[in-house]
Steps between C-alpha positions, in 0.01 A plus 500: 500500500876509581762496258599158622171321460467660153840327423371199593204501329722625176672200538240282521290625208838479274576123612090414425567595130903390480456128625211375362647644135828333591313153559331554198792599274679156641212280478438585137863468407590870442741520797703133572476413858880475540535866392232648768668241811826638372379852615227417784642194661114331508639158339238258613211733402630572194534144362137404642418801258703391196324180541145672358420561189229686348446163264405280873254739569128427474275775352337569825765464713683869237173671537592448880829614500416813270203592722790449794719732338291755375352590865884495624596749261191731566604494865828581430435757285213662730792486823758683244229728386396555894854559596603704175305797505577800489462809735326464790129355593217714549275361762130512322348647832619588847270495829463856653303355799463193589316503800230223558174558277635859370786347259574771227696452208647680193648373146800598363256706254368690711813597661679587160135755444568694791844553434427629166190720599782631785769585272228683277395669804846653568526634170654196312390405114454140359607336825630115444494315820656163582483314810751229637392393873719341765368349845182645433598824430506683162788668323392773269664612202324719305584694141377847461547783269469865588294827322753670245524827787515249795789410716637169477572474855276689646224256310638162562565604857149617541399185296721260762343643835151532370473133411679356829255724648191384296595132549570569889188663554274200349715281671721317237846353673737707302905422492612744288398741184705612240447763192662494231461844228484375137492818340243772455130486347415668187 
């Protein structure tokens, strides 16, 4: 999603919880209605609201209007939460063929396995591999330390071309790896 439509949606999900606590704040009295028109220029709406008051209402008719603004809130709050997090998404599995009646797919699991049993392979310790993916391809960032006699860049480059060349080889669309040293292993 582009940076414009998550604007949008941003937008959107802060307005679902603003106005509805606004109406609520002026129809209970908190907020006058001449204070809020000062400020947002909605003078007809606003007096239709300061017209209600929690007193008219029947029983069934607050149970409503809670029920109302509960669900509002939860969608707001899902959109913000949607739109709010952080780092990238990791797609939960990614076709590797997807010709008709042979479709083959593979998690994000077993994707983050292989990277680890590569980076083992090349000589890495206590590989930590995280995955971000991007248009169906996976960016892999993986943490590695080295033996105490071992060279750190002679591992981690090792480390780096083994598991692009694991992943290639069973077919995984790979955009980029990256490995990182974080220290030696005792």
């Amino acid at each position: 999603m582009n940076a414009f439509n998550r604007l949008i949606l941003l937008i959107v999900a802060l307005l679902l919880i603003a106005v509805p606590v606004l109406i609520l704040l002026v129809a209970f009295g908190v907020l006058s209605a001449g204070l809020v028109a000062q400020y947002t220029g909605y003078n007809a709406a606003l007096q239709a609201i300061s017209g209600l008051s929690s007193s008219a209402l029947t029983t069934g008719v607050r149970t409503i209007i809670a029920v109302v603004g509960a669900l509002v809130a939860l969608v707001a709050l899902l959109l913000l939460l949607r739109e709010l997090t952080i780092g990238r998404r990791v797609a939960r599995s990614t076709k590797m063929d997807d010709t008709p009646g042979r479709e083959t797919v593979i998690t994000a699991g077993a994707v983050k396995t292989l990277a680890d049993g590569a980076a083992r392979e090349a000589g890495a310790q206590s590989p930590s591999t995280s995955l971000s993916s991007d248009d169906e391809a996976y960016s892999v960032s993986s943490r590695i330390k080295v033996p105490e006699s071992g060279n750190f860049t002679e591992v981690a480059t090792r480390s780096r071309e083994n598991i692009r060349r694991v992943l290639d080889e069973q077919g995984v669309p790979v955009k980029d790896v990256e490995v990182t040293v974080r220290g030696t292993a005792s």
